[in-house]
PLY file of the C-alpha trace (Angstrom):
ply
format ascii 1.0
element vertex 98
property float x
property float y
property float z
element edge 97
property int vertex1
property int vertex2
end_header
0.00 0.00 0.00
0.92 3.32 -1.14
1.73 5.77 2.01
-0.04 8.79 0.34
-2.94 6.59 -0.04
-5.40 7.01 2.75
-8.41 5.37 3.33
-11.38 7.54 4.64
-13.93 6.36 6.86
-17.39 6.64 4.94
-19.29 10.05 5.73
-22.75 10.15 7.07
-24.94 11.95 4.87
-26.33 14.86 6.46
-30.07 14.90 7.56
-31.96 17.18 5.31
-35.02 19.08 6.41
-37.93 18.59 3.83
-39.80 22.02 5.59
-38.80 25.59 4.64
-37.26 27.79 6.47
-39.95 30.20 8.14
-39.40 33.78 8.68
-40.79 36.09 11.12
-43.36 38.91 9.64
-40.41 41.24 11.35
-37.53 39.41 9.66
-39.55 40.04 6.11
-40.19 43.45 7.03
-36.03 43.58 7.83
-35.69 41.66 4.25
-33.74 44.00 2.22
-33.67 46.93 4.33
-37.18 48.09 3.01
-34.73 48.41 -0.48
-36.53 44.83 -2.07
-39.95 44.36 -3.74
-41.33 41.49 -5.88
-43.96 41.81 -8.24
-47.07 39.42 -8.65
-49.56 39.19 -11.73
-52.98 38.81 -10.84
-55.95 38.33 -12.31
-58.68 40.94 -12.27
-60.92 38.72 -10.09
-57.74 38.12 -7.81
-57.27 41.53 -7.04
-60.69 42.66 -6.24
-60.46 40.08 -3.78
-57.56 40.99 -2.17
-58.04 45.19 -2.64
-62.11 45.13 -1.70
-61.51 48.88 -2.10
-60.73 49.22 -5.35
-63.63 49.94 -7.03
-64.67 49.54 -11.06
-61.69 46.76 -11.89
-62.66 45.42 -15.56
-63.15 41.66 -16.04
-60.66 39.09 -17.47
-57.27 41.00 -17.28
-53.80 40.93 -15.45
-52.54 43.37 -12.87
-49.67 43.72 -11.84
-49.00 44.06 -7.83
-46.03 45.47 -6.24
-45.11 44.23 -2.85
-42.89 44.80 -0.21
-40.33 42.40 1.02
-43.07 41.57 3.93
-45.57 41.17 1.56
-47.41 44.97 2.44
-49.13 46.43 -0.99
-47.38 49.07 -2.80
-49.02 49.54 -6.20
-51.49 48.13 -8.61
-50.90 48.69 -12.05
-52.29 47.20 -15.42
-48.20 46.29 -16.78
-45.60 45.04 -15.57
-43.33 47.95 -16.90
-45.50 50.39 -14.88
-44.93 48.60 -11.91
-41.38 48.18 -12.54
-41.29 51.94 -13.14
-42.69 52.51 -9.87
-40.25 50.45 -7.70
-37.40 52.62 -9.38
-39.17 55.86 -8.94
-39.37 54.51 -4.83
-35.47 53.22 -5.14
-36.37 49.37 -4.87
-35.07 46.97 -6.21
-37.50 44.12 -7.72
-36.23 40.73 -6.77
-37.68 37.82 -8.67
-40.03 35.19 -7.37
-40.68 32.08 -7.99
0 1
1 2
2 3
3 4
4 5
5 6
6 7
7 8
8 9
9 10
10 11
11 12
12 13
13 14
14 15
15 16
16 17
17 18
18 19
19 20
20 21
21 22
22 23
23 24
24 25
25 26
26 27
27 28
28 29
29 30
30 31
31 32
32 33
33 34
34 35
35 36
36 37
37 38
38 39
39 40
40 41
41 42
42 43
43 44
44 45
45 46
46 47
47 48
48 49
49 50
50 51
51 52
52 53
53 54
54 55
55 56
56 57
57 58
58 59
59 60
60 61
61 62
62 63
63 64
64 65
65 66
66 67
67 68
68 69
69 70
70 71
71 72
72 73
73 74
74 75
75 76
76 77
77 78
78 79
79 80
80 81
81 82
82 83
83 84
84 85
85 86
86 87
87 88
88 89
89 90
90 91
91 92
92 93
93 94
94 95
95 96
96 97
């Protein structure tokens, strides 16, 4: 045998976690700095579910919602280049979600 041969023991393979990490609603909030926003596309119907307030939203079209980090509404707009447009105008930058 070779002396600059070594044998190694087998390694146990580490125990992986099949649940996500969770974050706090404070650590989100922290997420970024208040510097990070994502944008989601919803439908019409979507978004007069989630914004009750909005009032007069025509039927069977995306929106586009800017969020926060934590999740907190920002903007509704009706393209995704006017939402992107807004995050600069606010100095965020839009992080992409999957």
């Amino acid at each position: 045998m070779n002396k600059t041969s070594r044998t190694r023991a087998p390694r146990k393979a580490a125990s992986r976690s099949k649940v996500a990490p969770v974050m706090s609603q404070r650590e989100l909030a922290r997420l970024g700095g208040g510097e990070i926003a994502y944008i989601k596309v919803l439908s019409s119907d979507e978004a007069q579910r989630l914004y009750p307030a909005i009032e007069g939203l025509p039927g069977g079209i995306d929106l586009y919602a800017l969020h926060a980090a934590d999740g907190t509404p920002i903007a509704l707009t009706d393209s995704r280049q006017a939402a992107i447009g807004h995050a600069r105008g606010d100095k965020l930058e839009v992080a992409s979600v999957h």
